[in-house]
DRENZAKOL-658775 format. One line per 10 residues: number of its first residue (from 0); their letters; for each residue x, y, z of C-alpha. Coordinates in nm, 4 decimals. Example, Ala and Ser with C-alpha at 12.3 -4.5 7.8 and 13.67 -1.06 7.14 Angstrom:
# DRENZAKOL-658775
0 = AS = 1.2300/-0.4500/0.7800 | 1.3670/-0.1060/0.7140
This chain:
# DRENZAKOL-658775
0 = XXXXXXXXXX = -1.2114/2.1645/-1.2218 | -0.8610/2.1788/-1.1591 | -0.7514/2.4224/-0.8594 | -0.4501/2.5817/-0.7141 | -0.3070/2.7524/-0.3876 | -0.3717/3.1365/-0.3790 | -0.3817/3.4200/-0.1685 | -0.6546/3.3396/0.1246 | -0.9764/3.6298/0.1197 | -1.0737/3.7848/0.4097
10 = XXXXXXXXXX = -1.3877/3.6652/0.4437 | -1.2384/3.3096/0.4370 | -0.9756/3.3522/0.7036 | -1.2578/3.3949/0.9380 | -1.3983/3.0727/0.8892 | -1.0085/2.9167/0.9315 | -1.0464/2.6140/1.1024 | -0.7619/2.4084/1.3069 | -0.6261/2.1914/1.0457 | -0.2623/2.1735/1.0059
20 = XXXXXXXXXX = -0.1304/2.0801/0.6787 | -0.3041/2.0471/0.3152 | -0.6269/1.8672/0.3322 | -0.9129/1.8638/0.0515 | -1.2438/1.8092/-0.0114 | -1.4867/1.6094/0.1459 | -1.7837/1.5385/0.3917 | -1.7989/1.7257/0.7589 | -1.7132/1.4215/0.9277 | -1.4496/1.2520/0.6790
30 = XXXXXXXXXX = -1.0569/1.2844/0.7194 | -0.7944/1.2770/0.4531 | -0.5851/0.9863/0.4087 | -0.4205/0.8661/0.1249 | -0.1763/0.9334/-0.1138 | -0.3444/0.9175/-0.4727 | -0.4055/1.0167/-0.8270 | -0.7072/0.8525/-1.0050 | -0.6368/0.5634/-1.2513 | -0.9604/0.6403/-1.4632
40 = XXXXXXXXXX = -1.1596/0.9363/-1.5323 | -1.3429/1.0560/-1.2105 | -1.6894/1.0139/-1.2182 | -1.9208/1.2318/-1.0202 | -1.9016/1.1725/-0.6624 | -1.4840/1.1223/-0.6618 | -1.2472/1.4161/-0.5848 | -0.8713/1.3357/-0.5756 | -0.5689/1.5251/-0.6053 | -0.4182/1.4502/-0.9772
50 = XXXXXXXXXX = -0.0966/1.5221/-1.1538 | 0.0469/1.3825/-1.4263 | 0.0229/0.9741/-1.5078 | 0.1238/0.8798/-1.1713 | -0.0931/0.6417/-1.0583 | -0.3052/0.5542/-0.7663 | -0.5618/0.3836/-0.5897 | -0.9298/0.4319/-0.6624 | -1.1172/0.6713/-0.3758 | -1.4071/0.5836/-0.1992
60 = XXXXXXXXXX = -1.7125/0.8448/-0.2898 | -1.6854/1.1445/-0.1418 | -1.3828/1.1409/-0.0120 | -1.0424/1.3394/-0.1030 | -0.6419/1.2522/-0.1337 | -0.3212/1.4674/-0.1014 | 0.0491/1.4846/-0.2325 | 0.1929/1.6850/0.0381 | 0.0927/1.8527/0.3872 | -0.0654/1.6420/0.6811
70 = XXXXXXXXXX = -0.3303/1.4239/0.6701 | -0.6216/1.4076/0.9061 | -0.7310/1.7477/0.9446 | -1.1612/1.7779/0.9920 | -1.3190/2.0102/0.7166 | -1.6516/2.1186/0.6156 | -1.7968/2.1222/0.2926 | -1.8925/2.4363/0.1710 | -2.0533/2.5412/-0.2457 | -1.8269/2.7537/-0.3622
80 = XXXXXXXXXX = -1.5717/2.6975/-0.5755 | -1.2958/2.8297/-0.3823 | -1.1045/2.5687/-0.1110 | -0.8854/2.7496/0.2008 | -0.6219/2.5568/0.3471 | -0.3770/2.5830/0.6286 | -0.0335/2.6532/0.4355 | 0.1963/2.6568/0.7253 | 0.3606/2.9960/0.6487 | 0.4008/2.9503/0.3006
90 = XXXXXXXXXX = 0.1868/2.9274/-0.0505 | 0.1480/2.6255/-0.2083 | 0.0894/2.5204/-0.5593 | -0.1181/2.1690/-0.5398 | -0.3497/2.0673/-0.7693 | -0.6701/1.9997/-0.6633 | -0.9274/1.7514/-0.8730 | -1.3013/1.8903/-0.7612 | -1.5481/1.7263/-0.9972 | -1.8819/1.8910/-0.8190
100 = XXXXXXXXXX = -1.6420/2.2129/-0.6868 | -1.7122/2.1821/-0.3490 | -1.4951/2.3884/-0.0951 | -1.3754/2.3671/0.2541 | -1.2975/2.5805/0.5412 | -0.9463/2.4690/0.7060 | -0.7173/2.7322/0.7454 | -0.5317/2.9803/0.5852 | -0.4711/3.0198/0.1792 | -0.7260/2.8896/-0.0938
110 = XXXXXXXXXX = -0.7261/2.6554/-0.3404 | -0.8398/2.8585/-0.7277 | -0.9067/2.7471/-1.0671 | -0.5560/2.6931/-1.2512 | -0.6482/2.5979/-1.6467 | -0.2841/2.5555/-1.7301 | -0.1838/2.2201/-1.5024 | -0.4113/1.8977/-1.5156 | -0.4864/1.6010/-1.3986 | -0.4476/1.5094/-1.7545
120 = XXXXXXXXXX = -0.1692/1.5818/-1.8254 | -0.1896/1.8355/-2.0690 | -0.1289/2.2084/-2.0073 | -0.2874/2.5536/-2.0971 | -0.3822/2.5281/-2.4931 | -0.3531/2.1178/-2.4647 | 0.0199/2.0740/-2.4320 | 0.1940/1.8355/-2.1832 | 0.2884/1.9987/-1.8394 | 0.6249/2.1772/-1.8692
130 = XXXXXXXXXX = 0.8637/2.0660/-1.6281 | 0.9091/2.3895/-1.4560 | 0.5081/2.3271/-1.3857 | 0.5223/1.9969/-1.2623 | 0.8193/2.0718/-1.0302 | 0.6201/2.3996/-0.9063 | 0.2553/2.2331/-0.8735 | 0.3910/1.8882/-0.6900 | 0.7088/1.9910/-0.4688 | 0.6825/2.0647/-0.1285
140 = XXXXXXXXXX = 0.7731/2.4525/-0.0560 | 1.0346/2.3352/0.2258 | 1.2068/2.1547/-0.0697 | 1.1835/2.3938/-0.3474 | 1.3525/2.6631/-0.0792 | 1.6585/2.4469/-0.0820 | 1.7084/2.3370/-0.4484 | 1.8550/2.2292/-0.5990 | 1.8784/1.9456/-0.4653 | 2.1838/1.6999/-0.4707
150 = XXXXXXXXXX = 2.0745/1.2995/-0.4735 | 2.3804/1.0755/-0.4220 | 2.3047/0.7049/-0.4822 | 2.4868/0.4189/-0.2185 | 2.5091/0.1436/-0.3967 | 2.6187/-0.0043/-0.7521 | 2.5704/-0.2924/-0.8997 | 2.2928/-0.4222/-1.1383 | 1.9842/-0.3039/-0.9608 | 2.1827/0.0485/-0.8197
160 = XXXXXXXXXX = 2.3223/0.1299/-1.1923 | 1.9890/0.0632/-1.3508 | 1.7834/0.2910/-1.0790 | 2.1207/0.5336/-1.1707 | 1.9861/0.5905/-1.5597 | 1.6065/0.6472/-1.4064 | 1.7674/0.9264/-1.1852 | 1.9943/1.0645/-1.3858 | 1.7245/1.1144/-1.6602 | 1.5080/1.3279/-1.3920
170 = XXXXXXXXXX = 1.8034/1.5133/-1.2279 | 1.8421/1.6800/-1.6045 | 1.4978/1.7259/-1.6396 | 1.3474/1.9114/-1.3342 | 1.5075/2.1717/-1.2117 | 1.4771/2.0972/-0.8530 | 1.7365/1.8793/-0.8925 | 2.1307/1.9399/-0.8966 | 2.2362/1.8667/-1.2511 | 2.5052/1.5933/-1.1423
180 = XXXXXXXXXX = 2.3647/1.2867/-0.9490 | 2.6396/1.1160/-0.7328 | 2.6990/0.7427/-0.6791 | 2.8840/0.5137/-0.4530 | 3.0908/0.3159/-0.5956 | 3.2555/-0.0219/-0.3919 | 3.6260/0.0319/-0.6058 | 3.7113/-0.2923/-0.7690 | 3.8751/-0.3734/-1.0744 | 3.7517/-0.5094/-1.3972
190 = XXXXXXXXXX = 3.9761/-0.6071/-1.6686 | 4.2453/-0.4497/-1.5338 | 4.1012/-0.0942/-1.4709 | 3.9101/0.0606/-1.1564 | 3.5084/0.0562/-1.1724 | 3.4708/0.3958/-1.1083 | 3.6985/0.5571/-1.4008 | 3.5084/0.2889/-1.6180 | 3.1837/0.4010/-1.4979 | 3.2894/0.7674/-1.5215
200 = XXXXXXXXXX = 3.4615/0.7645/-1.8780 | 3.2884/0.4878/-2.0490 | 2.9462/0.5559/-1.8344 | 2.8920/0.2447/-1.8805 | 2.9106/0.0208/-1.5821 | 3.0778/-0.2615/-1.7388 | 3.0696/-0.5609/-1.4327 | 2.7511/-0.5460/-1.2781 | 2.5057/-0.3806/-1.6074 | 2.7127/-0.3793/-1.9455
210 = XXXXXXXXXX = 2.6229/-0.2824/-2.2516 | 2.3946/-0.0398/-2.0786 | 2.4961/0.3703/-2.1305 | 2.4479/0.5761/-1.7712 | 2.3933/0.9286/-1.8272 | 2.6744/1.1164/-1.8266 | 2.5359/1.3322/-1.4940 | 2.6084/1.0309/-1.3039 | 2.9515/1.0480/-1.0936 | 3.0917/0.6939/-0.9869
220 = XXXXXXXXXX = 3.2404/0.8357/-0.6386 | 3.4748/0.5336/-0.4330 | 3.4872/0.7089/-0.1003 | 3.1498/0.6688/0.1190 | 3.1586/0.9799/0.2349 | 3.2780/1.2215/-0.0191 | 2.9625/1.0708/-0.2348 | 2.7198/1.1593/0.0566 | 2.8593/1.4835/0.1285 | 2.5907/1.7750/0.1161
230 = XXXXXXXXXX = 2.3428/1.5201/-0.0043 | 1.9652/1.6512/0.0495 | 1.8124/1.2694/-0.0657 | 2.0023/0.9823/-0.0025 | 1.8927/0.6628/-0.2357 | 1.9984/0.3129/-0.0858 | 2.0922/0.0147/-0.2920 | 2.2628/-0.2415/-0.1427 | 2.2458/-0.5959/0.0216 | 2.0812/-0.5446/0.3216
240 = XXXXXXXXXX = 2.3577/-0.7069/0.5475 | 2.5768/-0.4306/0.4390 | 2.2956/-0.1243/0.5575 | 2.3858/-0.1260/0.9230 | 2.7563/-0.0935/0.8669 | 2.7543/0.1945/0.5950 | 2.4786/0.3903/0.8021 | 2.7123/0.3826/1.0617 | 3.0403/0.5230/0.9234 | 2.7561/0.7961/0.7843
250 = XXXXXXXXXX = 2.6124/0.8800/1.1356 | 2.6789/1.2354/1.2156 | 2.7632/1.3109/0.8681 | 2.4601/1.3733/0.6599 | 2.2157/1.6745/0.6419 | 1.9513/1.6495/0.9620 | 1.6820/1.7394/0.7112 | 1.8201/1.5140/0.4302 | 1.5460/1.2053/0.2748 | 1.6463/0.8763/0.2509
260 = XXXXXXXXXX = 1.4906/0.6364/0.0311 | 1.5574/0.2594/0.0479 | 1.5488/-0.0123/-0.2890 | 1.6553/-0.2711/-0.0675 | 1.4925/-0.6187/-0.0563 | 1.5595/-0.7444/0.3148 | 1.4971/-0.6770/0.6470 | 1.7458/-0.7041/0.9890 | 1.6152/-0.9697/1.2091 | 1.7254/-1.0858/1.5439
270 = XXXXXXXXXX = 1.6396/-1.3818/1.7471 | 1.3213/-1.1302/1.8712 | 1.2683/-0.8718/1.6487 | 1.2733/-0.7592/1.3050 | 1.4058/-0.4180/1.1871 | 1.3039/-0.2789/0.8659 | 1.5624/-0.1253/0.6392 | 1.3877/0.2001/0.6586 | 1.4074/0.1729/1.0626 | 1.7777/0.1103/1.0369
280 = XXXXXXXXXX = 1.8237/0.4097/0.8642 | 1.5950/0.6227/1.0245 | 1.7314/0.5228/1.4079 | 2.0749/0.5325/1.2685 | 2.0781/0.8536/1.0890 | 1.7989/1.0614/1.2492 | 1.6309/1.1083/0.9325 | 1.2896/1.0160/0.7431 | 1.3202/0.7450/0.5141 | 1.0706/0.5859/0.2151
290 = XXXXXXXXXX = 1.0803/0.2676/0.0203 | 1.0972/0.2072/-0.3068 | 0.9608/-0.1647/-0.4024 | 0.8026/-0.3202/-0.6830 | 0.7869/-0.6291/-0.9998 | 1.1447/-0.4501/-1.0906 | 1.4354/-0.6834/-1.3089 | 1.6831/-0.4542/-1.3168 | 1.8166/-0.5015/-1.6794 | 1.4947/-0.4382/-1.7730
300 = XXXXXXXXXX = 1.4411/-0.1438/-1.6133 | 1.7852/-0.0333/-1.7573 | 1.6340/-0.1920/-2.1530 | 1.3106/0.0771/-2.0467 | 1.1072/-0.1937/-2.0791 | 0.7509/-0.0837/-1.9597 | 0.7194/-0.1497/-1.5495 | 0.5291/-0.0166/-1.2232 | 0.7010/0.0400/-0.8881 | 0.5650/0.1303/-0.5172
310 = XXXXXXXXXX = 0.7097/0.3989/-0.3215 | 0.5920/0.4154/0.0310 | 0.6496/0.7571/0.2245 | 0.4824/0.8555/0.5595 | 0.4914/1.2342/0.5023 | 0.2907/1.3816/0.2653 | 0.5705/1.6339/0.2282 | 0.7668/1.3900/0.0174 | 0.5625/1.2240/-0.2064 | 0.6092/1.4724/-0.4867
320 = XXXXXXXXXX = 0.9847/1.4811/-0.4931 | 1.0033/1.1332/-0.4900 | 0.7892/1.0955/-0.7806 | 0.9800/1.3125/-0.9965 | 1.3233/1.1493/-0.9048 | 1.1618/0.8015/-1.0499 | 0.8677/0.8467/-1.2597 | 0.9612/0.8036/-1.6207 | 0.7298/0.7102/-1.9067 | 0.8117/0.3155/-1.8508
330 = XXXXXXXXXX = 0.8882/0.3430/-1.4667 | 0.5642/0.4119/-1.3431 | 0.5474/0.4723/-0.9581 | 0.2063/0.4416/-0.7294 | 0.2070/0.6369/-0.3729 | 0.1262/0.4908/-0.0566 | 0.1476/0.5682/0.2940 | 0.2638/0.1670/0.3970 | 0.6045/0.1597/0.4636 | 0.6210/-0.1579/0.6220
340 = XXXXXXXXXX = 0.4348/-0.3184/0.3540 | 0.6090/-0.2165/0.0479 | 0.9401/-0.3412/0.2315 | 0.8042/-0.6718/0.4219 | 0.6374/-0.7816/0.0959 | 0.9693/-0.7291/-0.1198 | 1.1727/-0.9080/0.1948 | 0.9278/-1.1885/0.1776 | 0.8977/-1.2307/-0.2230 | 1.2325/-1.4300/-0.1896
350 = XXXXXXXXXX = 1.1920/-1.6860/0.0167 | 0.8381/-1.7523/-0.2405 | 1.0699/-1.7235/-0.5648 | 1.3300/-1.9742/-0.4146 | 1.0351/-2.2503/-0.3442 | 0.9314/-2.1668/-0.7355 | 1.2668/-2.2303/-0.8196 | 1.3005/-2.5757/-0.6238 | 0.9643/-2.6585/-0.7864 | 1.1469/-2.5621/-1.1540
360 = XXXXXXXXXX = 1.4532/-2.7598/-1.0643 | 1.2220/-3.0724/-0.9743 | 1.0699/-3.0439/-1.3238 | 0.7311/-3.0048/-1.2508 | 0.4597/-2.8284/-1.4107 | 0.2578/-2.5193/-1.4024 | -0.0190/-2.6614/-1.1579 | 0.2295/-2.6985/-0.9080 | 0.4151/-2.4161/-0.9164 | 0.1237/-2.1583/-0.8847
370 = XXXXXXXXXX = 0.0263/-2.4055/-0.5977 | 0.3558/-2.3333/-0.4246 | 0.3749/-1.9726/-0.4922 | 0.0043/-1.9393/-0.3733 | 0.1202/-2.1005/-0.0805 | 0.3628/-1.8482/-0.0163 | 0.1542/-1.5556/-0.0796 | -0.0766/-1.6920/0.1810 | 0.2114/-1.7281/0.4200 | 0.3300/-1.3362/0.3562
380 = XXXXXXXXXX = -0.0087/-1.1970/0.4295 | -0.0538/-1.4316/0.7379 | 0.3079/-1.2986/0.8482 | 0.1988/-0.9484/0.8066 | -0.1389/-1.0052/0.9826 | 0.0897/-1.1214/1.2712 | 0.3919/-0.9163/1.2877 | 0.2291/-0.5972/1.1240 | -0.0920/-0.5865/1.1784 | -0.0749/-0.2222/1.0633
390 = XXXXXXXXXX = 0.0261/-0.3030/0.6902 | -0.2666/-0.2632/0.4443 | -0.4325/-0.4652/0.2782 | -0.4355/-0.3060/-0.0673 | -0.0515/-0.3158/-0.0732 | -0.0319/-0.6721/-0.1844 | -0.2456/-0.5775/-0.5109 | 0.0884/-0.3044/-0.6001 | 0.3005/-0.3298/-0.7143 | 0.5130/-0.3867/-0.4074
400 = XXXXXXXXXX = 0.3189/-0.7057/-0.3415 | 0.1791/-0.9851/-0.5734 | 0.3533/-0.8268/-0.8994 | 0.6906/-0.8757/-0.7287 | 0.6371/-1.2027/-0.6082 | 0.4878/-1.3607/-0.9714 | 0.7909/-1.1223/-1.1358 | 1.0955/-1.2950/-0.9100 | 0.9415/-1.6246/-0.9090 | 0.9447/-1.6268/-1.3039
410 = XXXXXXXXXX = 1.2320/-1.4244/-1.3554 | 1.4289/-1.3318/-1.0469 | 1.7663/-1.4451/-0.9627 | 1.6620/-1.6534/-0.6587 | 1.4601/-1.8231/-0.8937 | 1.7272/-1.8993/-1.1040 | 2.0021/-2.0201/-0.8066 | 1.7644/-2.2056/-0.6695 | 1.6811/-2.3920/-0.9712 | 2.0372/-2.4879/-1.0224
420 = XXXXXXXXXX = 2.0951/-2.5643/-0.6391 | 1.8503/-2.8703/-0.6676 | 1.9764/-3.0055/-1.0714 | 2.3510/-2.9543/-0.9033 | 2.3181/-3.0990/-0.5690 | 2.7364/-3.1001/-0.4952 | 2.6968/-2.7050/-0.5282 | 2.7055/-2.4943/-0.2770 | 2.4997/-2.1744/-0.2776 | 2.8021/-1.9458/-0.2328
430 = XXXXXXXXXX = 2.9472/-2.1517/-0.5277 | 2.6497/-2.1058/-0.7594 | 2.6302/-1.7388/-0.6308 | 2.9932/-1.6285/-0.7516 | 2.9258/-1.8143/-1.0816 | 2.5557/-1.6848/-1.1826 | 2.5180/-1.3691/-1.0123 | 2.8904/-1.1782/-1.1338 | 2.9167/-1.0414/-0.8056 | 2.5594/-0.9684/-0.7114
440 = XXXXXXXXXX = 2.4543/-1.1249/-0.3687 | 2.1428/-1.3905/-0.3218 | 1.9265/-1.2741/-0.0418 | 1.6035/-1.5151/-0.0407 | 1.8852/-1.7814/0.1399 | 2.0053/-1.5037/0.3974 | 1.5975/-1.4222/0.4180 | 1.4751/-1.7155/0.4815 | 1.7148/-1.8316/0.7826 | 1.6678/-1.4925/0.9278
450 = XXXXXXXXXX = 1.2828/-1.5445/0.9173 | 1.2848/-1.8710/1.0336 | 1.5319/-1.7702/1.3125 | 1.2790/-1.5416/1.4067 | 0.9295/-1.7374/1.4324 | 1.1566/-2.0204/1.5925 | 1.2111/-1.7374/1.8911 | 0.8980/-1.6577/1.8922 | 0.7293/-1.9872/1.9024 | 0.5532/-1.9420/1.5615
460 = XXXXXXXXXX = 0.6942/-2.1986/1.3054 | 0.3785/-2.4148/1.3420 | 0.1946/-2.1364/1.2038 | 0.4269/-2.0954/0.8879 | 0.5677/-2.4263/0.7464 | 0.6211/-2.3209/0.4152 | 0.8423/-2.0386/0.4801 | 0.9814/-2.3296/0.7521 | 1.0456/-2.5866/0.4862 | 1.2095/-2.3621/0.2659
470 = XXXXXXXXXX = 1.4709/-2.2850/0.5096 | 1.5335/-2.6161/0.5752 | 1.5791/-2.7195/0.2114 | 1.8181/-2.4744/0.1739 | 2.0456/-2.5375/0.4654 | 2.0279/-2.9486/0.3585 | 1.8709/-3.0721/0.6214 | 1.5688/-3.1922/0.3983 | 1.5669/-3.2533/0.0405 | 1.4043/-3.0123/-0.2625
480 = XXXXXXXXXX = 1.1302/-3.2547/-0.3389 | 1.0031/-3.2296/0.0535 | 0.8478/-2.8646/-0.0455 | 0.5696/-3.0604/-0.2470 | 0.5766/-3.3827/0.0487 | 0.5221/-3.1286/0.3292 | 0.2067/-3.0677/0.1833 | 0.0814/-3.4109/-0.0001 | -0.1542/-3.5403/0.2549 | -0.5043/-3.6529/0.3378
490 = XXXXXXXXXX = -0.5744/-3.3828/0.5699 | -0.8680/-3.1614/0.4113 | -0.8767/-2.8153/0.4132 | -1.1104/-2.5807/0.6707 | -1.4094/-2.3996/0.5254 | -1.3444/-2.0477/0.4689 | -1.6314/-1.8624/0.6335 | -1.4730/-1.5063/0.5752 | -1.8047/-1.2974/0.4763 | -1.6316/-0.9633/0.4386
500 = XX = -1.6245/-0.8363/0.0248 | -1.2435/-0.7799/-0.1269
């Protein structure tokens, strides 16, 4: 059955329970914790929250998932068909997915039958989901009270413009959203005219993604601030060097309850420490920021060529406003709670694609570059294990994680550079940059020293010599073919005696 937020009964509000926040259905015992909607049909023992064709991981039996509220709350199973809930002053419309209709006690408000929204998909009389139902059924109350919302966009070039005709698409279609979508705009000139009035006449952004139309609800803005002004979610898309600097000439000047979201590929690392983008932001701005990751080329994305992305969010309270800002038919986005991953995985990806590219430039074959890239998966999960012990395991098998990584080291632009840095040895990388990339910045190079800057400070570059000999390829100091020598040897590999199941 599919089920809804109503008005609580009597009788239940004596049974309310301490939970705070939405939770669902499950055993006494059992807490809610994920983010999900089912990939396949449910079968008996699996309850999950479902909207529309948003994906998510499967559920163990039993258990329950949640778009919004907070997680962790106990409940107790109960046989009717009716669920109460905490609601935290206000109704809310989730949908609930309750194969065997069990209820539970938690709080104030219930959870009733609603025939007209589905997991499905399809609506009352077996029509799609309206909009205006979507919006209602998956956006937090606290942001529904303040739409519509205005989303400005920092950043521009190829991968910012091509995330700009996702958004722009959704900021016309759901009402929640203010009609005209904002983005920052670096001014520059291109044959003789500024970016933004090409970008705002032509909406076409002609440098970084031409031949590719941008709606017309999309504003190319030049000054930082007047594009962030009033903003309620702020989406960031830009070279990571560049993220410290621009939060800082925004600090003080953005809403205290506005949502970030960060696209970026890179992390901040000092000689001790690494800072992920979302930290920057977050410490920086005072306010809660997601990451978007994923197997993403931008001019495909921009082509609508059929690919999945990850968005990680800590509050529950987000996860439906984020999905409608991105989801479109051949953007699909999958929820989870893993932050770090979804960002150390897409940091990490780069320094894997330029090794696949050195192995490409070498001329060698397809044995030895899944060798090397396997290599550098291993390396990524080990670093995570490590550095982040907290990072799940399931977030390599997202999109976020071993889709990006075979994606950019068969079609990225580190790839590519890299390629061309070991057939052109006399090239530079900042000279092969400025004459592939049209502007666009290489950051598996700029990754890779500032990893192996770090597990140098830390004592730990014996434990990661492939993300070690990468570095050193790339500075010069040894030569392409040594990322197949460093590994050549008679030394045999340990038995793996790992007895735990995938």
């Amino acid at each position: 059955q599919t089920t809804r937020v109503g008005p609580p009964s009597k009788a239940m509000s004596t049974n309310a329970g301490l939970g705070a926040g939405i939770v669902l259905v499950a055993t006494a015992s059992l807490f809610v914790t994920m983010i999900s909607i089912p990939r396949a049909p449910l079968n008996e023992e699996q309850v999950s929250l479902g909207t529309t064709g948003i994906r998510s991981s499967w559920l163990r039996p039993r258990t329950a998932s949640i778009i919004s509220g907070k997680p962790r709350c106990p409940i107790r199973q109960r046989t009717s068909s009716r669920i109460r809930i905490e609601a935290k002053n206000h109704q809310r419309n989730l949908l609930v997915r309750a194969v065997d209709k069990p209820s539970l006690v938690a709080g104030a408000g219930t959870l009733e039958l609603n025939p007209e929204v589905t997991t499905s998909g399809k609506g009352k009389g077996g029509g799609r989901n309206t909009p205006e139902e979507l919006v209602q059924s998956l956006v937090h109350q606290d942001y529904l009270n303040r739409a519509p919302l205005k989303v400005a966009i920092i950043g521009s070039g190829n991968w910012g413009s091509a995330i700009a005709t996702v958004i722009g698409q959704n900021t016309e279609k759901y009402s929640v959203f203010a009609d005209r979508t904002t983005m920052w705009v670096f001014q520059e000139t291109f044959e003789g005219r500024n970016l933004t009035d090409i970008i705002n006449n032509d909406h076409e952004n002609a440098k970084y993604l031409p031949g590719i139309n941008l709606p017309k609800t999309v504003y190319a803005e030049p000054e930082l601030l007047e594009a962030t002004s009033d903003a309620d979610i702020l989406v960031f898309v830009t070279p990571h060097q560049f993220v410290r600097g621009i939060c800082e000439t925004l600090k003080g000047k953005v809403k205290k309850d506005a949502l970030a979201v960060s696209l970026i590929k890179g992390f901040e690392v000092s000689s001790n420490d690494i800072n992920l983008i979302s930290e920057v932001i977050t410490d920086t701005l005072g306010i809660e920021c997601a990451a978007l990751s994923g197997a993403n080329v931008a001019q495909d994305i921009a082509e609508r060529q059929f690919s999945e992305s990850t968005i990680g969010c800590r509050r529950f309270m987000d996860a439906g406003v984020l999905q409608l800002l991105f989801d479109v038919p051949y953007f699909k986005i999958g929820m989870v709670r893993d932050v770090a991953g979804v960002q150390i995985y897409g940091s990490l990806k780069n320094i894997v694609a330029l090794a696949a590219g050195f192995v490409d430039g070498l001329g060698l074959d397809s044995n030895t570059k899944a060798a090397i890239i396997r290599m550098g998966v291993e390396e990524m999960r080990r670093f995570t294990k490590v550095f982040y012990p907290e990072v799940l395991r399931s977030t390599m098998w997202d999109s976020c994680g071993i889709a990006d990584v075979l994606t950019t080291c068969y079609g990225g632009r580190n790839r590519r550079v890299a390629e061309r840095f070991v057939q052109e040895k006399t090239r530079s990388w900042n000279e092969l940059e400025a004459e592939m990339l049209g502007g666009q910045k290489l950051q598996g190079v700029l990754t890779a020293a500032e990893v192996f800057e770090f597990l140098s400070s830390n004592g730990k570059l014996q434990d990661f010599p492939f993300f070690s000999q990468v570095h050193q390829i790339c500075t010069g100091s040894e030569e392409p073919n040594s990322i197949i020598g460093a590994f050549m040897n008679e030394d045999l590999k340990p038995f793996n005696i790992e007895t735990r199941g995938v």
